[in-house]
C-alpha positions in Angstrom: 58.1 3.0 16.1 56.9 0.4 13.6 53.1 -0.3 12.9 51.3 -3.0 15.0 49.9 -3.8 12.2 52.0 -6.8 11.9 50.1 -8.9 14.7 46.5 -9.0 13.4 46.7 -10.8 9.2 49.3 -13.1 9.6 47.3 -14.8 13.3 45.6 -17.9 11.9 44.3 -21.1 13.3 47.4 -22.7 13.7 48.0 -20.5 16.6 51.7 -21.7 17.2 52.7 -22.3 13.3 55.1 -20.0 12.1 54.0 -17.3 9.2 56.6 -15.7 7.2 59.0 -15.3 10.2 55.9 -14.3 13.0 55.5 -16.8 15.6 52.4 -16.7 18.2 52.9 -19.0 21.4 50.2 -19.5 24.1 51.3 -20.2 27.5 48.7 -22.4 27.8 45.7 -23.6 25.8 43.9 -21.3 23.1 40.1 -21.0 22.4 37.9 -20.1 19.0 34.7 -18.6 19.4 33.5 -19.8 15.9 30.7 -17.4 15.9 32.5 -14.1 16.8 36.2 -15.4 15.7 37.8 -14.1 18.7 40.7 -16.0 19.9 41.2 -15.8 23.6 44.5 -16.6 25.2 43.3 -16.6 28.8 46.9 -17.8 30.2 48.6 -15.6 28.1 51.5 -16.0 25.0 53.9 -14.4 23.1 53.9 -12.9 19.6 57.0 -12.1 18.0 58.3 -11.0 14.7 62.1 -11.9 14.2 63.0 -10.0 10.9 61.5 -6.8 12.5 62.4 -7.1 15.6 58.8 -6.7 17.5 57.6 -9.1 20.7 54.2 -8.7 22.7 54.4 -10.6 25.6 51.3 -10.6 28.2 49.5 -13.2 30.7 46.1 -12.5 28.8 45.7 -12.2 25.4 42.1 -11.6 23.1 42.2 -10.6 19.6 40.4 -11.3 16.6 42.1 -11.6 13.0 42.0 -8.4 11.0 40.2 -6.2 13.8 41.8 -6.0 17.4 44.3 -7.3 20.0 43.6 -6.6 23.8 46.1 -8.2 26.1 46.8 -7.6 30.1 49.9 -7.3 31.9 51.5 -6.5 28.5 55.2 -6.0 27.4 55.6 -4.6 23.6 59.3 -4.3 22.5 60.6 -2.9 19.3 64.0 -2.1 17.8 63.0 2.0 18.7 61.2 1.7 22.2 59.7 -0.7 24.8 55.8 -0.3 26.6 54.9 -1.7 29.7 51.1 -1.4 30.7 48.4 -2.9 32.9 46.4 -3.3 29.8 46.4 -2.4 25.7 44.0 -2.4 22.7 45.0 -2.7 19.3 42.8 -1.5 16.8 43.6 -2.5 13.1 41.5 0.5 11.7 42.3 3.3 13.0 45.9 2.0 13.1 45.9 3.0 16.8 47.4 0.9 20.5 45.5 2.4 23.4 47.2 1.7 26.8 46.3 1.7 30.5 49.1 2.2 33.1 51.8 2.4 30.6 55.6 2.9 30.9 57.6 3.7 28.1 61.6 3.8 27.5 63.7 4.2 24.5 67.4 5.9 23.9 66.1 9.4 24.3 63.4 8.7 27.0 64.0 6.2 30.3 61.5 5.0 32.4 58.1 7.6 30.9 55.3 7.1 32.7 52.0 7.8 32.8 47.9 6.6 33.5 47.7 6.4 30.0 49.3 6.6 26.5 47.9 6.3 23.1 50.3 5.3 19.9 49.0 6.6 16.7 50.2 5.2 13.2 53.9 4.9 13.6 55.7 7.7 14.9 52.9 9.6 17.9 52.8 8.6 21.4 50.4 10.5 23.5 50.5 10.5 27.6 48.4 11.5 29.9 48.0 11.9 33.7 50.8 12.2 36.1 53.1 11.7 33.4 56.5 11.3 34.9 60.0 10.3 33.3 63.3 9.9 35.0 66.0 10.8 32.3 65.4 13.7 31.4 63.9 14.6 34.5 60.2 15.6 33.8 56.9 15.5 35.7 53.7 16.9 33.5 49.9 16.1 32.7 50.4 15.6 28.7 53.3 14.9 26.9 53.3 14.4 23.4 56.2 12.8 21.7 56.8 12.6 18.0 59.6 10.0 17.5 60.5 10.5 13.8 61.6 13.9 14.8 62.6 13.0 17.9 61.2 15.7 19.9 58.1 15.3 22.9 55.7 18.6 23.3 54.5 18.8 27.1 51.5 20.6 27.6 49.4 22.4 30.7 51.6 22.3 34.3 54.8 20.6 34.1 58.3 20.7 35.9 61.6 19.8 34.0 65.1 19.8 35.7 68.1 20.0 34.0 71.3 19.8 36.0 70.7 22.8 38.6 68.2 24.2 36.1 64.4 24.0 36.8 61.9 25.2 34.0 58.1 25.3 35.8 55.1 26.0 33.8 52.2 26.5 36.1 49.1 27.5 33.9 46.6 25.1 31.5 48.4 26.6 28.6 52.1 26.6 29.4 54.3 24.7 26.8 57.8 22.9 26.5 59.8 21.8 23.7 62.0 18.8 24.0 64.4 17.7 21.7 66.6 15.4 21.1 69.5 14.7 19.5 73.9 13.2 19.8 72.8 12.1 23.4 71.6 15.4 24.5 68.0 16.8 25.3 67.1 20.8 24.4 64.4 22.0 26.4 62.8 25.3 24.8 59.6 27.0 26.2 58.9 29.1 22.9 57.1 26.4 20.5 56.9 27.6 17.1 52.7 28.1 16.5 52.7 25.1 13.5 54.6 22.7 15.8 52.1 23.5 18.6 49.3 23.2 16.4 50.2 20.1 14.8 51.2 17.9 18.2 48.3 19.4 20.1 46.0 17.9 17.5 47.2 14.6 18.6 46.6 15.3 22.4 43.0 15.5 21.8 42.8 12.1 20.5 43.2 10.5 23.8 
């Protein structure tokens, strides 16, 4: 997925100019706190980004130029994925979008669910709690999913169907593989150890 990072330098005072392609529209009026710089969008806006594709849409919108964007009721749609969620925070450094009641669904993953989802960088989405997605069929408490590779590692207690197939893991430990690839999803319960190591890493993040 591409970087957020788009949103935060290009914002300016001219809050519905256009920049180099980005456009930011408030539904309704915009305020400046001059002494903090935070911009607060209390009827909410869009932000969009034609050449790459990117929109945020939301009914409440704070952010301040070069640091963070928070935003409620939020839609986030990019060329590789869409995000529902409740809420979001942007945060310019670390590069990461944390998200509260989120739902997630790209060509590989339709309608993911879960209490809450971290993006990190580009390419990691982490989800926690009662995470849940309808095609393929998957109910778990973490899912990691790494979409330059395109493949999601579910970790702890988790139930994946396949057809007539179930695969159950019922301990804090059990792991599942999924990848994807040609319109098909390969579920594998052996992880190779660096794969494990490297996606769990990001699990602990959130």
């Amino acid at each position: 997925m591409n970087r957020l990072l788009w949103l935060l330098p290009l914002l300016s005072l001219a809050i519905a100019a256009r920049f180099a392609g980005f456009e930011v529209k408030p539904n309704g009026n915009s305020e400046l706190d001059a002494t903090t710089g935070i911009y607060t969008l209390a009827t909410g806006g869009t932000i969009t980004d034609n050449k790459n594709g990117l929109s945020l849409v939301a009914k409440y919108i704070q952010y301040k130029d070069g640091d963070f964007i928070r935003a409620k009721t939020a839609h986030l749609k990019s060329k590789d994925g869409e995000f529902d969620a409740a809420s979001l925070e942007y945060q310019q450094k670390p590069d990461t979008l944390k998200m509260d009641s989120v739902r997630y669904s790209s060509k590989d993953l339709q309608g993911l669910t879960a209490q809450q989802g971290l993006l990190l960088g580009e390419d990691i989405l982490v989800l926690k709690g009662q995470v849940h997605s309808n095609s393929p069929s998957l109910e778990a408490q973490t899912v990691v999913v790494d979409t330059a590779k395109n493949q999601a590692l579910v970790l702890g207690s988790f139930i994946y169907k396949d057809g007539a197939a179930t695969l159950r893991g019922q301990k804090a430990d059990s792991t599942l593989l999924l990848s994807f690839g040609s319109g098909k999803t390969r579920a594998n319960t052996k992880v190779p150890s660096d794969l494990l190591n490297r996606l769990k890493a990001y699990a602990d993040k959130l």
